[in-house]
MIDO-280538 format. One record per residue (C-alpha): residue number from 1; x, y, z. Coordinates in nm, 4 decimals, padded with zeros to 6 digits. Each point is the difference from the previous one (the first is absolute). Layout:
REM residues N
<site num="NUM" u="X" v="Y" w="Z"/>
...
REM end
This chain:
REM residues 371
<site num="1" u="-15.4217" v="14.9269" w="-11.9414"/>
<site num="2" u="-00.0872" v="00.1018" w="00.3319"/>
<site num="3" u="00.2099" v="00.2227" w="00.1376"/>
<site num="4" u="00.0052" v="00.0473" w="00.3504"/>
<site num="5" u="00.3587" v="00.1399" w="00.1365"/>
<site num="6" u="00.2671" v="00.2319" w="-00.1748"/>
<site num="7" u="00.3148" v="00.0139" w="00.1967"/>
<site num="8" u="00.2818" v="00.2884" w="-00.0999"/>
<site num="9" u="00.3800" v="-00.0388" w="00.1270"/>
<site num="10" u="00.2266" v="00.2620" w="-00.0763"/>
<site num="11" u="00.3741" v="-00.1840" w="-00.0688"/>
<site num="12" u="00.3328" v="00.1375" w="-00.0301"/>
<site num="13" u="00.2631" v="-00.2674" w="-00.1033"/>
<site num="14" u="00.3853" v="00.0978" w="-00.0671"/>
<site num="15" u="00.1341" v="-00.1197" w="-00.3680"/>
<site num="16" u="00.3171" v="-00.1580" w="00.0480"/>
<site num="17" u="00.1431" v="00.2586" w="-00.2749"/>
<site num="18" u="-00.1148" v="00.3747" w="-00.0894"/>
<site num="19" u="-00.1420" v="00.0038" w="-00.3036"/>
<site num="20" u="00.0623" v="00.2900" w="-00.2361"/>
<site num="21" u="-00.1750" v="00.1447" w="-00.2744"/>
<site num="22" u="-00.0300" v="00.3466" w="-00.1815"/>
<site num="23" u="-00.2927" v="00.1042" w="00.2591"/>
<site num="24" u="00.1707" v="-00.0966" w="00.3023"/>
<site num="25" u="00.1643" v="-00.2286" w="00.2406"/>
<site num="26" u="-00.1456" v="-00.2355" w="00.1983"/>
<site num="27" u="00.0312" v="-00.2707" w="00.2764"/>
<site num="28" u="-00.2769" v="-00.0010" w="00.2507"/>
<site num="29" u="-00.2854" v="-00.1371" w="-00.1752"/>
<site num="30" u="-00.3251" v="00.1667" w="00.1857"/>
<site num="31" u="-00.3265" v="-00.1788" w="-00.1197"/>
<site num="32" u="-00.3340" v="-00.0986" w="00.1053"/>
<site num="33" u="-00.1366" v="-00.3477" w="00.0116"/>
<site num="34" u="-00.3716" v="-00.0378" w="-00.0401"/>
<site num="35" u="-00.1393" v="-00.3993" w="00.1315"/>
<site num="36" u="-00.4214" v="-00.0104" w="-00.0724"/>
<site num="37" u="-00.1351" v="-00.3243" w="00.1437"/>
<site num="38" u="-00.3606" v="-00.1362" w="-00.0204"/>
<site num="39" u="-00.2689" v="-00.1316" w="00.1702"/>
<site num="40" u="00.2031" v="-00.3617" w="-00.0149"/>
<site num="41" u="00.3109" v="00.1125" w="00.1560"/>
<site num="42" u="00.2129" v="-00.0105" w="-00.3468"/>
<site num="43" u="00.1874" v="00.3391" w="-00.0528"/>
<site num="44" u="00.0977" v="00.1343" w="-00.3141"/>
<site num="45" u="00.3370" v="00.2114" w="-00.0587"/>
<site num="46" u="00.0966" v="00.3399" w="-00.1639"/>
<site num="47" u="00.3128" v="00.2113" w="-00.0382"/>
<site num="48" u="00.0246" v="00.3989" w="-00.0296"/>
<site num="49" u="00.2977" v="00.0666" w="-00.2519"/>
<site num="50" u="00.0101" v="00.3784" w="00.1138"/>
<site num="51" u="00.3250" v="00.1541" w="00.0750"/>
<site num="52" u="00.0284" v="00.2044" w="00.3632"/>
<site num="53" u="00.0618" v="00.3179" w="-00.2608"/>
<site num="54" u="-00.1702" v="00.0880" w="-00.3576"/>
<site num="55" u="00.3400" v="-00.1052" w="-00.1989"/>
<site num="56" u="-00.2077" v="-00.2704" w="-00.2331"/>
<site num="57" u="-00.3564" v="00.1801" w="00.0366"/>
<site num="58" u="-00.1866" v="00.2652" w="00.1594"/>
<site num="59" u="-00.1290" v="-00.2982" w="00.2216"/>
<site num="60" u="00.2055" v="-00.0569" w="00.3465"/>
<site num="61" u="-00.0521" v="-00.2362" w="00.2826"/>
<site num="62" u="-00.1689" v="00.2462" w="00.2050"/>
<site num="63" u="-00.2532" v="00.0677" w="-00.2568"/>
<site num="64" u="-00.0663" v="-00.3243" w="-00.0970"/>
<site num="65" u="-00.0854" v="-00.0530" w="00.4099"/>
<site num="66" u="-00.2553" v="00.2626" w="-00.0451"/>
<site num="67" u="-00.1668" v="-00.1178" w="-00.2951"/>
<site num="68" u="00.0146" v="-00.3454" w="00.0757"/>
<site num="69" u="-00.1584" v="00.1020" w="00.3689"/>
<site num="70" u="-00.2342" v="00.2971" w="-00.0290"/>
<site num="71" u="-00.1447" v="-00.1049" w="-00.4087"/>
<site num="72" u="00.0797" v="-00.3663" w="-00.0917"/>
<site num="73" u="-00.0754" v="-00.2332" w="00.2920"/>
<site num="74" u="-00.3065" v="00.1851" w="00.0884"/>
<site num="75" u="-00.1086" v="-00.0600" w="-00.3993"/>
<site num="76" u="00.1349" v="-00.3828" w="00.0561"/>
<site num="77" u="-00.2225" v="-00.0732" w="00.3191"/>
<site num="78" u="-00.2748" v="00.1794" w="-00.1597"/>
<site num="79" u="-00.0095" v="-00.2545" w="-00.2517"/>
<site num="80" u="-00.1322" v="-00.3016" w="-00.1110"/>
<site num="81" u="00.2724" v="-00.1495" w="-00.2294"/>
<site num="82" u="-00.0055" v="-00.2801" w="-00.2044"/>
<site num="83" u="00.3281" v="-00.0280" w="-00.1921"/>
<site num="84" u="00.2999" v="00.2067" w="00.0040"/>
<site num="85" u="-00.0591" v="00.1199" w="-00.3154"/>
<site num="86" u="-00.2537" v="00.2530" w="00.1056"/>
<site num="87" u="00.2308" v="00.1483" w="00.2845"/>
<site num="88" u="00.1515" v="00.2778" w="-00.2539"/>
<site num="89" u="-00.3793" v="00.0743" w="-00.0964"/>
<site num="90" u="-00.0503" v="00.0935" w="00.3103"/>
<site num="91" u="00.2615" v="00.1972" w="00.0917"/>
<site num="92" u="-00.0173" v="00.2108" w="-00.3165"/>
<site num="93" u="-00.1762" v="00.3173" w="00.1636"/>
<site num="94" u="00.3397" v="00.0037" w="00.1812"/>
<site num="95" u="00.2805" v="00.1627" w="-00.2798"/>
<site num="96" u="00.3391" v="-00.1411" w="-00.0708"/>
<site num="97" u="00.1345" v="-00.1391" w="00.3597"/>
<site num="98" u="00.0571" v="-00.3061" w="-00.1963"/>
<site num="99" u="00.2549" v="-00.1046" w="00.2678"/>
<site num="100" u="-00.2377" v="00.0166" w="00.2891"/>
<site num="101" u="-00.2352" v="-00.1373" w="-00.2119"/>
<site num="102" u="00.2157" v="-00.2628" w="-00.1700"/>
<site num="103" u="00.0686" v="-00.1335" w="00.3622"/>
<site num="104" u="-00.3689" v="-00.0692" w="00.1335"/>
<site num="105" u="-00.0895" v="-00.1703" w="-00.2956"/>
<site num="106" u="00.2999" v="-00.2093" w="00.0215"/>
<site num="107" u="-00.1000" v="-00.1221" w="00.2798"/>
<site num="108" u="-00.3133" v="-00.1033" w="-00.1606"/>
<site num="109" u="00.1648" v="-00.1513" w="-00.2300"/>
<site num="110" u="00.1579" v="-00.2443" w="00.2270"/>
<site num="111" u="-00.2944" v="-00.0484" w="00.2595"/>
<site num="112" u="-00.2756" v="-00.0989" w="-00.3213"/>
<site num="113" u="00.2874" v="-00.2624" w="-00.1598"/>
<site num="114" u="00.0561" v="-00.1393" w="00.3571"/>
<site num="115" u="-00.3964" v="-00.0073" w="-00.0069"/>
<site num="116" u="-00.0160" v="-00.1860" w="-00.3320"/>
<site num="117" u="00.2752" v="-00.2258" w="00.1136"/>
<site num="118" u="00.2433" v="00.1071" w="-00.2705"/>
<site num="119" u="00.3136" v="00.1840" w="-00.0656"/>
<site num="120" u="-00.0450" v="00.3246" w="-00.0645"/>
<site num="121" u="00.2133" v="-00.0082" w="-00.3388"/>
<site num="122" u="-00.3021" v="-00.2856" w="-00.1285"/>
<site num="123" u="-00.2214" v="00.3027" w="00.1459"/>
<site num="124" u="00.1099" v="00.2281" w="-00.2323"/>
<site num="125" u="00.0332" v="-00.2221" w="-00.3068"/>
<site num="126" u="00.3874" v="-00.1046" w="00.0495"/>
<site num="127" u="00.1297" v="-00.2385" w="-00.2117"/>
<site num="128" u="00.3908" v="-00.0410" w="00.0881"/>
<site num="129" u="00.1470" v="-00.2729" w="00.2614"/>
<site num="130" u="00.2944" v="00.2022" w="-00.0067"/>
<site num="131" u="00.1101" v="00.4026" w="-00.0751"/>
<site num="132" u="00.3265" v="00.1476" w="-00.0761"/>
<site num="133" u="00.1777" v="00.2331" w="00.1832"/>
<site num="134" u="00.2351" v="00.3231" w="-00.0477"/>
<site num="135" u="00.1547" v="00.2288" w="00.2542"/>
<site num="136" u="-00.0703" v="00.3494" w="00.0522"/>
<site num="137" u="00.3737" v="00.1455" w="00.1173"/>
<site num="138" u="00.0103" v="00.4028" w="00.1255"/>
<site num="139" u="00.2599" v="00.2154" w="-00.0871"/>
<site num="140" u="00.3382" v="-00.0899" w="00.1273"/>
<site num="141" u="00.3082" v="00.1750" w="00.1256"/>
<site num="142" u="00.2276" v="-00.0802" w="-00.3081"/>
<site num="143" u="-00.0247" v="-00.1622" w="-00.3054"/>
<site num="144" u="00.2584" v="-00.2984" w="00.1627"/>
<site num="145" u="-00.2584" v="-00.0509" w="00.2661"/>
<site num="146" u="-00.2905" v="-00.0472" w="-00.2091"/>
<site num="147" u="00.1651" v="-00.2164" w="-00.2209"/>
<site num="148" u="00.0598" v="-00.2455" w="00.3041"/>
<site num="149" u="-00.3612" v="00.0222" w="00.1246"/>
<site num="150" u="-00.0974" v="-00.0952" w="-00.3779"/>
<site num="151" u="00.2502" v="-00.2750" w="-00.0236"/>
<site num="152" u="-00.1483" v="-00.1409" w="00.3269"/>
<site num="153" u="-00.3567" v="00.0421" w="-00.0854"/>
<site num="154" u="00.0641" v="-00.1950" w="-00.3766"/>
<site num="155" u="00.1879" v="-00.2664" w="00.2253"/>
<site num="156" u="-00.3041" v="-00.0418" w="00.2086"/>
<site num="157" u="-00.2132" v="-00.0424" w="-00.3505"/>
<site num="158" u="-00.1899" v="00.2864" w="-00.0092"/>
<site num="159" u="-00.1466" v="00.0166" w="-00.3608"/>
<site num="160" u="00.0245" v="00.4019" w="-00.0544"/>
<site num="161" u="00.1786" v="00.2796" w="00.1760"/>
<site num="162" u="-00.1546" v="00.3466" w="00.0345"/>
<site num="163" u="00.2602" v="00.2651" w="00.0362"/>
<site num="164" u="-00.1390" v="00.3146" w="00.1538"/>
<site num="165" u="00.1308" v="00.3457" w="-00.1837"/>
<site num="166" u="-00.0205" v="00.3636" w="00.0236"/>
<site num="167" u="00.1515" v="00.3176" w="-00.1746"/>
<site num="168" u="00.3772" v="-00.0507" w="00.0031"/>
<site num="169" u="-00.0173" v="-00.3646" w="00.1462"/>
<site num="170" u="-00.0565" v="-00.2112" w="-00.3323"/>
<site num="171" u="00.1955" v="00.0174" w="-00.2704"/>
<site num="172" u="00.3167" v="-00.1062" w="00.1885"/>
<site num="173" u="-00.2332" v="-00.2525" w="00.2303"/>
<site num="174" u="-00.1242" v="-00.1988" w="-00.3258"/>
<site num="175" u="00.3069" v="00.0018" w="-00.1806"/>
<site num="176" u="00.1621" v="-00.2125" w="00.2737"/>
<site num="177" u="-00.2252" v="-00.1993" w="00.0404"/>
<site num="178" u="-00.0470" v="-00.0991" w="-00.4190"/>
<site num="179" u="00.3752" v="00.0124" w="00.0300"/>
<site num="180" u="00.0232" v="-00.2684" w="00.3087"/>
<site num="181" u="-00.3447" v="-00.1973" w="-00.1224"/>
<site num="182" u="-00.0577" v="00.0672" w="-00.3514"/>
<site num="183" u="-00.3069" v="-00.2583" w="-00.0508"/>
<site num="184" u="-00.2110" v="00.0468" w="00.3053"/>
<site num="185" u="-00.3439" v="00.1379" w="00.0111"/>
<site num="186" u="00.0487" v="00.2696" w="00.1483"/>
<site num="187" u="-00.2492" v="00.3738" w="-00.0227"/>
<site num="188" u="00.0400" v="00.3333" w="00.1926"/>
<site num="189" u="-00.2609" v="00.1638" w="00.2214"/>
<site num="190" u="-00.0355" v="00.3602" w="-00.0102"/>
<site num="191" u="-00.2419" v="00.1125" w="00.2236"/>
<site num="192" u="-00.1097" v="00.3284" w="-00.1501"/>
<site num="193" u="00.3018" v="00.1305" w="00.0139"/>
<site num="194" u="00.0672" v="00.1044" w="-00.3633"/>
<site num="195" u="-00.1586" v="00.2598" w="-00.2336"/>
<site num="196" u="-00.0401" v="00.0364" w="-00.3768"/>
<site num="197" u="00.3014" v="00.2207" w="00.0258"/>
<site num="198" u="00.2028" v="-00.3277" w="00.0422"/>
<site num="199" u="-00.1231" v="-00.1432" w="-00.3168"/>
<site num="200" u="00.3248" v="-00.0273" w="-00.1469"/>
<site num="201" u="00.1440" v="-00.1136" w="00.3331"/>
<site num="202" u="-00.2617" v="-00.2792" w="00.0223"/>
<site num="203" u="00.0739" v="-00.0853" w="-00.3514"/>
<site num="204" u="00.3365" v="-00.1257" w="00.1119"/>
<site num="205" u="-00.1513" v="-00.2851" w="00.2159"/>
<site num="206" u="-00.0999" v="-00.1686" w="-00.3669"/>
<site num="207" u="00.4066" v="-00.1055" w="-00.0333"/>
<site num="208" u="-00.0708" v="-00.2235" w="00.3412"/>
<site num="209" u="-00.2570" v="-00.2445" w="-00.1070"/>
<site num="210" u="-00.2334" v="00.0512" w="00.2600"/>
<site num="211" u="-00.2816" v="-00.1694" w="00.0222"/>
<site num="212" u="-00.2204" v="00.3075" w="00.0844"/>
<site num="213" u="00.0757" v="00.3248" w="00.1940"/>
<site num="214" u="-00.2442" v="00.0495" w="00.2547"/>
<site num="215" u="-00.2298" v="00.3477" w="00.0599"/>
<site num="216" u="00.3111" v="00.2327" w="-00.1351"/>
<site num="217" u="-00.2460" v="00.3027" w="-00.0155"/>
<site num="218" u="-00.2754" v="00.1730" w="00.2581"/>
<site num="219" u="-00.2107" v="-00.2413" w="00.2393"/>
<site num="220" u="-00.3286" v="00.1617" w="-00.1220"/>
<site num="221" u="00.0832" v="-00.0524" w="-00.3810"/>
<site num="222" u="-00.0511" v="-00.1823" w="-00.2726"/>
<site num="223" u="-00.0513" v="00.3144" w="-00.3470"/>
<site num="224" u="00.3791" v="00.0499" w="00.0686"/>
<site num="225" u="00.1136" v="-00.3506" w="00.0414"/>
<site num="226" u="-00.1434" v="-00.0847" w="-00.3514"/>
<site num="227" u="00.2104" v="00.2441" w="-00.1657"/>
<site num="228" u="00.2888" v="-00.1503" w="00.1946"/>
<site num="229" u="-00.0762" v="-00.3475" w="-00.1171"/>
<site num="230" u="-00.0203" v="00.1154" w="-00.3714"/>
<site num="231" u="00.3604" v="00.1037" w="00.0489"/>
<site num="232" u="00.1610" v="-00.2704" w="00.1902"/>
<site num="233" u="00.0530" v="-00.3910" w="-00.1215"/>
<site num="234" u="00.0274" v="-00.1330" w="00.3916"/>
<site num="235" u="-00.3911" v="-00.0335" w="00.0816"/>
<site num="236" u="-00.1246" v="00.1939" w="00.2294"/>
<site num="237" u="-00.2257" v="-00.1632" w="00.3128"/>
<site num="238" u="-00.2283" v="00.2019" w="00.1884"/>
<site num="239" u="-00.0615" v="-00.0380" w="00.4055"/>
<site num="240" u="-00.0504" v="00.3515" w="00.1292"/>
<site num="241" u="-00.2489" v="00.1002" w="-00.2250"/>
<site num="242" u="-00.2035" v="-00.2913" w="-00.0229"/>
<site num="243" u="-00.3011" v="-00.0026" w="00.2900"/>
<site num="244" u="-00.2513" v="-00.1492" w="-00.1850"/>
<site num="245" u="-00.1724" v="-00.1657" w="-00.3116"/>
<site num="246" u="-00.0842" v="00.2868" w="-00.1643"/>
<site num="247" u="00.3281" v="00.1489" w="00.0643"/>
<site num="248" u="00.1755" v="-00.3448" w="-00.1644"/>
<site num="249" u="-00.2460" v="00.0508" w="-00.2967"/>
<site num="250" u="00.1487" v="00.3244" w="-00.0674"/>
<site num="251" u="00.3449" v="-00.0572" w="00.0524"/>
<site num="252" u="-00.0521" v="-00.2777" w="-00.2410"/>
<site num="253" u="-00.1643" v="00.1783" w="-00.2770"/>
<site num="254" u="00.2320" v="00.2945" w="00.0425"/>
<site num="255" u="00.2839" v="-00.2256" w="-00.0868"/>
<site num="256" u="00.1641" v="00.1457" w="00.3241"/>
<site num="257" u="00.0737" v="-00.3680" w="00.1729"/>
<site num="258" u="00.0770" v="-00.3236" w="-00.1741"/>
<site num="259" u="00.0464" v="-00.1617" w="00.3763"/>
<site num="260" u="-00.2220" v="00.0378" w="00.2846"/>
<site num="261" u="00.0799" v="-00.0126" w="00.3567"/>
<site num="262" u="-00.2712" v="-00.1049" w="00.2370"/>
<site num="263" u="00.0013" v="00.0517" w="00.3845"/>
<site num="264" u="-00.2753" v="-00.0764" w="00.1838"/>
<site num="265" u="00.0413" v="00.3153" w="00.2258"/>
<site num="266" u="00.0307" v="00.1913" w="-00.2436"/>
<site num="267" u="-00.3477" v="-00.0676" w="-00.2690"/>
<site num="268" u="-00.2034" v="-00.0523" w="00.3215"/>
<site num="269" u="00.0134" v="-00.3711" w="00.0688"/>
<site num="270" u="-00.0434" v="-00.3463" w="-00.1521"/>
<site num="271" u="-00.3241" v="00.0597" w="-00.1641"/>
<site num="272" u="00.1484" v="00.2811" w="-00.2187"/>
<site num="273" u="00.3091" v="-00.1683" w="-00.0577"/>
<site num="274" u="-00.1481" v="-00.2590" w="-00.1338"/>
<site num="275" u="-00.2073" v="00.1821" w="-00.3000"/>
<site num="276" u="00.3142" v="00.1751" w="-00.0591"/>
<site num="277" u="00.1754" v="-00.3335" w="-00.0668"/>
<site num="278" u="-00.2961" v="-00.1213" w="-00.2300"/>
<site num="279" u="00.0079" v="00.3131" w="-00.1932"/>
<site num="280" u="00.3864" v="-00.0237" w="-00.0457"/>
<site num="281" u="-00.0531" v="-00.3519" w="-00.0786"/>
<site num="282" u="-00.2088" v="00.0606" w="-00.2754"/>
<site num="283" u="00.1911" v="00.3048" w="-00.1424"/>
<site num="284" u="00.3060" v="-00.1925" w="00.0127"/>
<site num="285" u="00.1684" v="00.1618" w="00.2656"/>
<site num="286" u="00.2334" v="-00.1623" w="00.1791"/>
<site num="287" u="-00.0722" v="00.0920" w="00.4146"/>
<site num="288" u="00.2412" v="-00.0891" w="00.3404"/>
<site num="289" u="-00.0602" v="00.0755" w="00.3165"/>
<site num="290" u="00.1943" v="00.2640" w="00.1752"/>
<site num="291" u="00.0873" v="-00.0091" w="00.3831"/>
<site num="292" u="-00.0475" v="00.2626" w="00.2982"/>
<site num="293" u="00.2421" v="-00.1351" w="00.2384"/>
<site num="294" u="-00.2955" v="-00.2278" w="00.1478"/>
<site num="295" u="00.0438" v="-00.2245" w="00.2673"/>
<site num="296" u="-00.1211" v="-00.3543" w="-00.0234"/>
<site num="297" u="-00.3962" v="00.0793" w="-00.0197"/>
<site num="298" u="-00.0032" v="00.2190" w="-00.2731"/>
<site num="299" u="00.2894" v="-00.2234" w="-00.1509"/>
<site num="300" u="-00.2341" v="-00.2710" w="00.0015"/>
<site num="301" u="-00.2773" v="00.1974" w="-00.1857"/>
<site num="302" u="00.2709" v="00.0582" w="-00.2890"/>
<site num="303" u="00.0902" v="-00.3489" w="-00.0257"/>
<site num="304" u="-00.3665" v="-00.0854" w="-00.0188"/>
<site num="305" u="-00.0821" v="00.3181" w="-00.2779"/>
<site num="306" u="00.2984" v="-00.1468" w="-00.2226"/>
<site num="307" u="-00.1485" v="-00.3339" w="-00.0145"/>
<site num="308" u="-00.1658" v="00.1808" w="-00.2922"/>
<site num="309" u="00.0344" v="-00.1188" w="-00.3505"/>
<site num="310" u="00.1446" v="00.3325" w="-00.1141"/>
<site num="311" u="00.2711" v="00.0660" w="00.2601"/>
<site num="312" u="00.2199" v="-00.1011" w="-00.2461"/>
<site num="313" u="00.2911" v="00.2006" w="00.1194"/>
<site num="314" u="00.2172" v="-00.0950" w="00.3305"/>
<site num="315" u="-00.1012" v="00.2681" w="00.2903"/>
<site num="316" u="00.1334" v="00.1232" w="00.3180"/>
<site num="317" u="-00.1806" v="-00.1932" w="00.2173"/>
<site num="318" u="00.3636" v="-00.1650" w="00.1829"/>
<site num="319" u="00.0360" v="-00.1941" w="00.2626"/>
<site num="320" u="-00.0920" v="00.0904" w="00.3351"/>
<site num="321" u="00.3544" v="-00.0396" w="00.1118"/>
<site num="322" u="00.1228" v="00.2958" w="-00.2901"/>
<site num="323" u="-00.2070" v="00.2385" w="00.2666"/>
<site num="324" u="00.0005" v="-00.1397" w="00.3295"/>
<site num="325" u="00.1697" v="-00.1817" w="00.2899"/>
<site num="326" u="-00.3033" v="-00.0854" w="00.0819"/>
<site num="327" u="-00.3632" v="00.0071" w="-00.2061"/>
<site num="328" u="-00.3490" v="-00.0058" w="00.1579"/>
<site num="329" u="-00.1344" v="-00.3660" w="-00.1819"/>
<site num="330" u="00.0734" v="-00.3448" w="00.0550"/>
<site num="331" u="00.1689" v="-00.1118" w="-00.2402"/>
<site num="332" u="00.2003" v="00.2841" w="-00.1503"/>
<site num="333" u="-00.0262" v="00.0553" w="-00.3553"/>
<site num="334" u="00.2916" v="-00.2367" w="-00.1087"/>
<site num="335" u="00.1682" v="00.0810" w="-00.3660"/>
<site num="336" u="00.1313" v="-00.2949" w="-00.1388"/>
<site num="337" u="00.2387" v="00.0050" w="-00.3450"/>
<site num="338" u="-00.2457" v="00.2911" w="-00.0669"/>
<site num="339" u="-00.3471" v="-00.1145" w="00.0418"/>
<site num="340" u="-00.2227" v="-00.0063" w="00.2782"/>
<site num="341" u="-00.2521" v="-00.2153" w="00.0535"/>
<site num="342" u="-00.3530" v="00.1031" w="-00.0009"/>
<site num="343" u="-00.1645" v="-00.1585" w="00.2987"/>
<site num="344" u="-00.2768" v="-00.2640" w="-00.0445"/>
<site num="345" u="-00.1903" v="00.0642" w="00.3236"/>
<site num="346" u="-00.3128" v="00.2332" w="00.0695"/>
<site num="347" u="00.0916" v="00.3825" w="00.0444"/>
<site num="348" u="00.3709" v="00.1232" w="-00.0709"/>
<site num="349" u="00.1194" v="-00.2962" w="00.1009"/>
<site num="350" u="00.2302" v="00.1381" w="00.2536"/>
<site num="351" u="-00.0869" v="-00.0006" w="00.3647"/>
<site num="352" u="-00.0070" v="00.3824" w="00.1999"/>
<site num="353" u="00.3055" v="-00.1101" w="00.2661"/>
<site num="354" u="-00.1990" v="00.2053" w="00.3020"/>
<site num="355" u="00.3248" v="-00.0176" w="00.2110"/>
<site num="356" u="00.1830" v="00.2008" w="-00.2354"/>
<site num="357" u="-00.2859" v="00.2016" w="-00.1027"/>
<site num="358" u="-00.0463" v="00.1268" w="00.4015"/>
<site num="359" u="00.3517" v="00.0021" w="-00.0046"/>
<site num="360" u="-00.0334" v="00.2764" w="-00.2954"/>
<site num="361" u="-00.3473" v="00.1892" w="00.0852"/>
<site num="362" u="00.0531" v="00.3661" w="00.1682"/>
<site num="363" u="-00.3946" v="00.0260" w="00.0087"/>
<site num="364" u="-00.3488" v="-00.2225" w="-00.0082"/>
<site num="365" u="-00.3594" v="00.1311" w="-00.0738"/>
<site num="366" u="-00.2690" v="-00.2206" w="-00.0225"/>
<site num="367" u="-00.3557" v="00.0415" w="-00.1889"/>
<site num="368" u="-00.3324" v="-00.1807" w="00.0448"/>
<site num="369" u="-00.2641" v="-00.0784" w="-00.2046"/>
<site num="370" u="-00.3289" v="00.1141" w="00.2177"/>
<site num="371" u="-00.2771" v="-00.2123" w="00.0158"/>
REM end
C-alpha cells in the first residue's frame, strides 16, 4: 500500500447541546484525527472515538495519543501492508487499545479503497444504497422536555429513538413517552448502570414494548447478563461488553444478547467488525451500529460499515447537523426521511473540509516513513 506519511491532529469541536448519559455529561468533544497518505499523494482517514475521561472505557484520548504514537505507527511504517485486513494482525502484540487501534486502521481503510478506486462500503462487502437511521437522545431535564425533543426528532423521520436511562430516571421517562407515542420503535440504553439487584425493576421495562434495552448490567459482563435475559421478555443488546469475535461468540451461546451493538472503536476497527457481523449473520442475530458522538470522519466509516447485509436495525449514525454547527467533511452527512445515502465514490465518500479541520486542531505531529 505504500505508506509513506502519518499525520495526527488533535481536535476539540463544541456540540451544539450537552449530551447526558448515566456516566457523565458532555459537550466538548476532544479527539484525535489520524490522515496516512502514500507514496501517490492520496491520504486515507481515521477517527479516535475516545472520550477526554474513562466514562465508556478504560481508554481516554490521552492514551490513545500514546499508543497510537510510541506502539502503532512505528508497527505501521515498519510494515509492508497489503490489505487492510492484516492491520489488526499486526497490531495484536499490542492488548485491547482497540480505540487507538480502531483509528489507524481506519485510516487504512479509507487510503486502500481510495487506492482501489472504490467506496469503502464496496471495500468491505456493502450491499445497501441506502441505511436507516435512529437518534441517540441523553437524558433530559424533565419528562415534558424530552417528549418535545422526541416529537421533533420523529418529525424529522428518524426511524428509532434511543432514550438514555439510569436508576430512578426510567420508569416515569418511558411511560411518557409510550403514553405520548405508543407505536414507535423506541429501546432504552443503560450503560452499565444496573445490577442483578434490579431484576425485578428491569422486569418492568417488558410493559413498554421496547425494542431492546441496551447494556442494563456491568461493562465487563456477559455470565450475569444471561441470567438477566432469561428473566426479562424486552431483549437484551449488548455494546459494552462486546470487544471482539470471540467475545460475540460467547455472548451468543450464553444466551446473554439476542441484539448486538457494533462500534468500530470499540471491537478494534473495521476488520473485526466485520467478522462480528458475519458471525451474527449466520447465528441469526440481528446487529446495528452504535455511535460515539463522532464527527463527520468516523461518521462516514459507520455509514460505510452499515452498508452491510446484516445491519438490519436503524443506528445512531444522525446527521451531522444533530451534533454540529459545523462538521469537518464536505458534504455533511445529510438524513433525509430517515435514510442516508451511502456514497458511491472511492473512500468514505465525504471530503476532510481542511478549513474547518485547522479551524478545530489544538495540535499536529507528523511521522515519516525512513528510507
Amino acid at each position: 500500500m505504500d505508506i509513506r506519511e502519518i499525520i495526527v491532529r488533535r481536535m476539540k469541536m463544541k456540540m451544539k447541546q450537552p449530551f447526558t448519559t448515566s456516566f457523565g455529561t458532555m459537550q466538548d468533544k476532544h479527539f484525535l484525527l489520524i490522515e496516512i497518505k502514500d507514496g501517490s499523494g492520496r491520504s486515507g482517514w481515521g477517527e479516535s472515538v475516545a472520550f477526554d475521561a474513562p466514562w465508556y472505557s478504560e481508554e481516554t484520548v490521552e492514551t490513545n495519543w500514546h499508543m497510537i504514537r510510541d506502539f502503532l505507527i512505528p508497527i505501521l511504517l515498519d510494515a509492508d501492508l497489503a490489505h487492510p485486513d492484516e492491520v489488526s494482525g499486526l497490531f495484536s502484540p499490542i492488548r485491547k487499545n482497540n480505540m487507538a487501534k480502531a483509528a489507524v486502521e481506519g485510516a487504512v481503510w479509507d487510503l486502500y479503497a481510495k487506492q482501489q478506486g472504490m467506496p469503502l462500503a464496496k471495500a468491505l462487502g456493502g450491499t445497501r444504497q441506502q441505511i436507516e437511521v435512529g437518534i441517540s437522545i441523553g437524558i433530559q431535564q424533565s419528562v415534558e422536555e424530552l417528549t418535545e425533543v422526541v416529537r421533533q426528532h420523529l418529525q424529522e423521520g428518524y426511524k428509532r429513538i434511543k432514550v438514555k436511562i439510569k436508576p430512578g430516571k426510567e420508569i416515569e421517562i418511558l411511560s411518557a413517552l409510550r403514553q405520548s407515542f405508543p407505536d414507535i420503535a423506541l429501546m432504552a440504553d443503560a450503560n452499565s448502570a444496573y445490577t442483578l439487584a434490579d431484576t425485578a425493576l428491569l422486569q418492568r421495562l417488558d410493559e413498554f414494548n421496547l425494542m431492546m434495552i441496551e447494556q442494563p448490567l456491568a461493562s465487563d459482563d456477559i455470565i450475569d447478563h444471561a441470567i438477566l435475559q432469561n428473566d426479562l421478555k424486552t431483549p437484551i443488546c449488548l455494546d459494552e461488553s462486546i470487544h471482539s469475535l470471540e467475545d460475540a461468540r460467547k455472548a451468543v451461546e450464553l444466551g446473554s444478547t439476542k441484539i448486538i451493538n457494533i462500534k468500530i472503536g470499540r471491537v478494534g476497527g473495521l476488520t473485526e467488525a466485520k467478522k462480528i457481523h458475519d458471525y451474527c449473520m449466520e447465528k441469526g442475530i440481528p446487529v446495528w451500529c452504535g455511535g460515539m458522538l463522532e464527527a463527520g470522519i468516523g461518521r462516514a466509516h459507520n455509514i460505510a460499515l452499515t452498508s452491510l447485509p446484516n445491519f438490519i436495525l436503524p443506528g445512531d449514525t444522525a446527521a451531522s447537523s444533530r451534533y454540529w454547527e459545523k462538521d469537518i467533511i464536505q458534504p455533511e452527512v445529510v438524513m433525509e426521511d430517515g435514510y442516508i445515502n451511502v456514497p458511491d465514490v472511492p473512500g468514505i465518500g465525504y471530503e476532510p473540509d481542511i478549513e474547518s479541520i485547522d479551524r478545530f486542531m489544538t495540535d499536529k505531529w507528523t511521522f515519516r516513513k525512513e528510507g
